[in-house]
C-alpha positions as CSV (number, residue, x, y, z in Angstrom):
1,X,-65.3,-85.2,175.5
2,X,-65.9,-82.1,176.6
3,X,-64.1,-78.4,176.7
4,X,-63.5,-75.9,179.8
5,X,-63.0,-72.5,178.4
6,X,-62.5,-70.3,181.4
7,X,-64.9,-71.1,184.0
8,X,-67.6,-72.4,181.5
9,X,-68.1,-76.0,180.0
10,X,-68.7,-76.2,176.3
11,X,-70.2,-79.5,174.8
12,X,-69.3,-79.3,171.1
13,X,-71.7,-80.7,168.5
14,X,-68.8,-83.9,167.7
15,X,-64.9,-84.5,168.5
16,X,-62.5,-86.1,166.6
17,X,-59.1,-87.2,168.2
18,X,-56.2,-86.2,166.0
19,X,-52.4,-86.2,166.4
20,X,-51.5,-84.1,169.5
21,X,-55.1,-82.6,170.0
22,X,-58.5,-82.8,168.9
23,X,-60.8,-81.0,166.1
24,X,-64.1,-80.3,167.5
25,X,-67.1,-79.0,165.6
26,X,-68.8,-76.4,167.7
27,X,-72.2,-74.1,166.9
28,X,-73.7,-71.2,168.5
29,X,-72.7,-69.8,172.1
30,X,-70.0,-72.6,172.6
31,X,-68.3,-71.5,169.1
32,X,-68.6,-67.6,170.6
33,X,-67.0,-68.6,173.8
34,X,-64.1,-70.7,172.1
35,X,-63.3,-67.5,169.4
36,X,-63.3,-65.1,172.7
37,X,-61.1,-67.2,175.3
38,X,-58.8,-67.3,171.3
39,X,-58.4,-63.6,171.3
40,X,-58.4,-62.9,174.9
41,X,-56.0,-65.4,176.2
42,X,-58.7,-67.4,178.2
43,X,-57.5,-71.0,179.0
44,X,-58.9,-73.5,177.1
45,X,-58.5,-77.3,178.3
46,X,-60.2,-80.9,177.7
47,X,-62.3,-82.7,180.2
48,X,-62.4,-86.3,179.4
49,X,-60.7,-88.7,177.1
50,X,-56.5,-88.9,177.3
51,X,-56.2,-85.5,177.0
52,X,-58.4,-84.9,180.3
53,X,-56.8,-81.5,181.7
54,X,-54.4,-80.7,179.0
55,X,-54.2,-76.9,178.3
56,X,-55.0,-76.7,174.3
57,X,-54.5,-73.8,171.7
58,X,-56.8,-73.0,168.8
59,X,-54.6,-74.0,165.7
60,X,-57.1,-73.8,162.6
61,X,-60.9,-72.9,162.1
62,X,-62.6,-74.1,159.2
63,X,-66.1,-73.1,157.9
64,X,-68.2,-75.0,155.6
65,X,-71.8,-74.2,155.2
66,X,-73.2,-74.6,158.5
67,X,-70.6,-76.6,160.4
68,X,-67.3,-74.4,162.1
69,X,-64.7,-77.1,162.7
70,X,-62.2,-76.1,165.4
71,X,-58.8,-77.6,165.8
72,X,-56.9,-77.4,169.2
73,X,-53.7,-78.6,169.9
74,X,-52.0,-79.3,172.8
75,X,-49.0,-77.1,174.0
76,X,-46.4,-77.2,171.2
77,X,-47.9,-79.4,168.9
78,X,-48.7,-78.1,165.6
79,X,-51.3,-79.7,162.7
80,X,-49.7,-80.3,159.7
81,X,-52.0,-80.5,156.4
């Protein structure tokens, strides 16, 4: 499963398929690109998997040592911890 943020394809390192979205661990330029299209209002969808084409918002990032764990919901869903 991959992400289109923008006009660019980002592959992240692994996905995991959660309740209404995804979390995605990404590294390096893809992470940058992700943050960016966050505070800038860039689209961010899903290419592949159910969720192929659904617009998603960044909900939570999580660092821990060297892996950056994104979670991105689809439109009005929320993650509950």
């Amino acid at each position: 499963m991959d992400l289109i943020v923008g006009n660019k394809k980002v592959t992240p390192k692994a996905t995991r398929r959660i309740p209404g979205g995804i979390e995605a661990e990404l590294v390096g330029e893809e992470l940058t690109s992700l943050i960016d299209a966050t505070f800038t209002g860039i689209e961010i969808a899903c290419l592949g998997g159910d969720l192929d084409h659904h617009a998603l918002d960044v909900t939570d990032i999580r660092m821990a040592g060297s892996a950056t764990t994104v979670t991105l919901m689809t439109a009005r869903e929320m993650a509950l911890h």
